[in-house]
C-alpha positions as semicolon CSV with decimal commas, in nm:
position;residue;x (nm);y (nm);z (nm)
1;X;8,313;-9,730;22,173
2;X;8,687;-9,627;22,187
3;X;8,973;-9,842;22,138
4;X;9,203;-9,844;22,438
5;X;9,609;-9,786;22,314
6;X;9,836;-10,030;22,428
7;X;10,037;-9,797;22,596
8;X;9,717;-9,655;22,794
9;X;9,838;-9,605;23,179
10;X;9,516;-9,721;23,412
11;X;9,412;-9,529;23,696
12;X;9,576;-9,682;24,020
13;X;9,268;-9,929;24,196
14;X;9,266;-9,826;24,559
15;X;9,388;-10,080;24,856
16;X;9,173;-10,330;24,946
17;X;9,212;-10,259;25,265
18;X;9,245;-9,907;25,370
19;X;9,125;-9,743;25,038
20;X;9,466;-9,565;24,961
21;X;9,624;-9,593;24,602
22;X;9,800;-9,905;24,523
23;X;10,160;-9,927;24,500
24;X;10,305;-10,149;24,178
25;X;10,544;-10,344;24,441
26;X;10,236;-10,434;24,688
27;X;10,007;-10,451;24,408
28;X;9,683;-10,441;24,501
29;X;9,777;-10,270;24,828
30;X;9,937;-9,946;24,926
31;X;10,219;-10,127;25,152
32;X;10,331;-10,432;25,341
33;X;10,155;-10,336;25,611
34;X;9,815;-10,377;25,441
35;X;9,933;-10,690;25,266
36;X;9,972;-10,846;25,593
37;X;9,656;-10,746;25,732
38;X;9,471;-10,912;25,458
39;X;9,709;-11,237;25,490
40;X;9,620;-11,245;25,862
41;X;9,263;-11,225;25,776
42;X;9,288;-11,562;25,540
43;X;9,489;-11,729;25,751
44;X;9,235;-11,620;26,051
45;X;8,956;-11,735;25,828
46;X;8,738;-11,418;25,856
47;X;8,731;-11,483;25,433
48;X;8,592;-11,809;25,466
49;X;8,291;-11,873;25,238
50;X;7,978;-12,030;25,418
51;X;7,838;-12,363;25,317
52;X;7,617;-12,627;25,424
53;X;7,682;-12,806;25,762
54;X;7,900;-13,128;25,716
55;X;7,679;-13,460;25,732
56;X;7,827;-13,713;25,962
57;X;7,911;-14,077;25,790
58;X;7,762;-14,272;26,097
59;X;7,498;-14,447;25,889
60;X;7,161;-14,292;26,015
């Protein structure tokens, strides 16, 4: 097993979103553009995480 340096440079994950390299001021995506496509996606909720039904508090 090798020791990484601290100085070791990591190879550049690709966007999220489109797959190009990431850019360090969009970090993880390659631009604003791609950084607001995967806000608008949250905010959308095409993220959200599926879970049981509610159960209503009527009493039955």
């Amino acid at each position: 097993m090798q020791a990484k340096a601290p100085g070791a440079v990591r190879a550049a994950k690709p966007c999220p979103i489109c797959g190009e390299p990431s850019i360090e001021a969009s970090k993880p995506f390659c631009s604003e553009r791609c950084r607001d496509v995967d806000l608008n996606r949250w905010l959308s909720g095409n993220y959200a995480i599926p879970g049981r039904p509610a159960e209503d508090d009527d009493g039955e």
